[in-house]
C-alpha positions in Angstrom: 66.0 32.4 136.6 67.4 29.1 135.8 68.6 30.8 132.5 71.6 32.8 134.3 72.6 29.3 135.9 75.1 27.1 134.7 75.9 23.3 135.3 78.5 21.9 137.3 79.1 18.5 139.3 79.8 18.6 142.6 80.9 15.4 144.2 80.2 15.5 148.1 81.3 13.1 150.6 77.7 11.4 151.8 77.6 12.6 155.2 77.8 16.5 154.2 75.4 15.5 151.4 73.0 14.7 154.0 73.7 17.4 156.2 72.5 20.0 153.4 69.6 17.6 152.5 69.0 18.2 156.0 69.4 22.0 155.9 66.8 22.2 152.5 64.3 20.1 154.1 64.4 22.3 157.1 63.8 25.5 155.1 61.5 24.4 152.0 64.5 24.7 149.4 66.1 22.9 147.6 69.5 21.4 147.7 70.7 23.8 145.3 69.9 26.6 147.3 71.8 25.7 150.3 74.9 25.0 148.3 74.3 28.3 146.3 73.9 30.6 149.7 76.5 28.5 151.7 79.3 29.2 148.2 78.0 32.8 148.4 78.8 33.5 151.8 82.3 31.8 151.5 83.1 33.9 148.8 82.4 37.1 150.2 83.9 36.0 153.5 87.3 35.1 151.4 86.8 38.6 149.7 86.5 40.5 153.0 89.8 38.4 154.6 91.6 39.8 151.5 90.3 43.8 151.5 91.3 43.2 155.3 94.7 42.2 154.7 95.3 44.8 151.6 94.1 47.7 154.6 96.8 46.1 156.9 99.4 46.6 154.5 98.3 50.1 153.5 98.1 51.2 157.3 101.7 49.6 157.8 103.1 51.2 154.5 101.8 54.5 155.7 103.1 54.0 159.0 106.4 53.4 157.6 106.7 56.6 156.2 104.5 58.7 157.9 105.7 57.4 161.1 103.2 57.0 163.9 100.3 60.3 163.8 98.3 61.7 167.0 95.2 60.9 168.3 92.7 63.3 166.3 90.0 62.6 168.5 90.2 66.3 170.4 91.1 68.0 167.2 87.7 66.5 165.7 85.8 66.9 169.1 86.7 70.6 168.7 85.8 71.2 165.5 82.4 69.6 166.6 81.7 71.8 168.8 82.9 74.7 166.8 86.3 75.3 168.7 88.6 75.1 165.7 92.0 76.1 166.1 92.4 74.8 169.7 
């Protein structure tokens, strides 16, 4: 495992230090792993905030040129209950 990991130096002010000290101790990990999970969870957070905002664009481009469409929700109720064409 520690083969796939590389090396970095991380200079935290003391008080967070001890806050994830804190967090390790309370779980039976190490330091390490807190910082690992807590990096991880940032960066898919920051990847979701960006897919969201790229959907947000797309559904305003579309609207732009599309203009606004009609509720589909009876046209796909229909079709559910095998009523197509109403």
């Amino acid at each position: 495992m520690a083969a796939d990991r590389e090396q970095y130096t991380l200079r935290l002010p003391s008080g967070l230090m001890a806050q994830a000290r804190e967090e390790a101790a309370a779980y039976g990990v190490t330091v390490n792993d807190v910082l690992v999970d807590i990096i991880t969870v940032e960066m898919r957070r920051r990847r979701a905030q960006g897919l969201l905002a790229e959907a947000r664009a797309l559904r305003e481009r579309i609207a732009a040129q599309c203009g606004i469409q009609p509720d589909s929700t009876p046209m796909v109720r229909a079709l559910r209950e095998g009523r197509a064409g109403e």
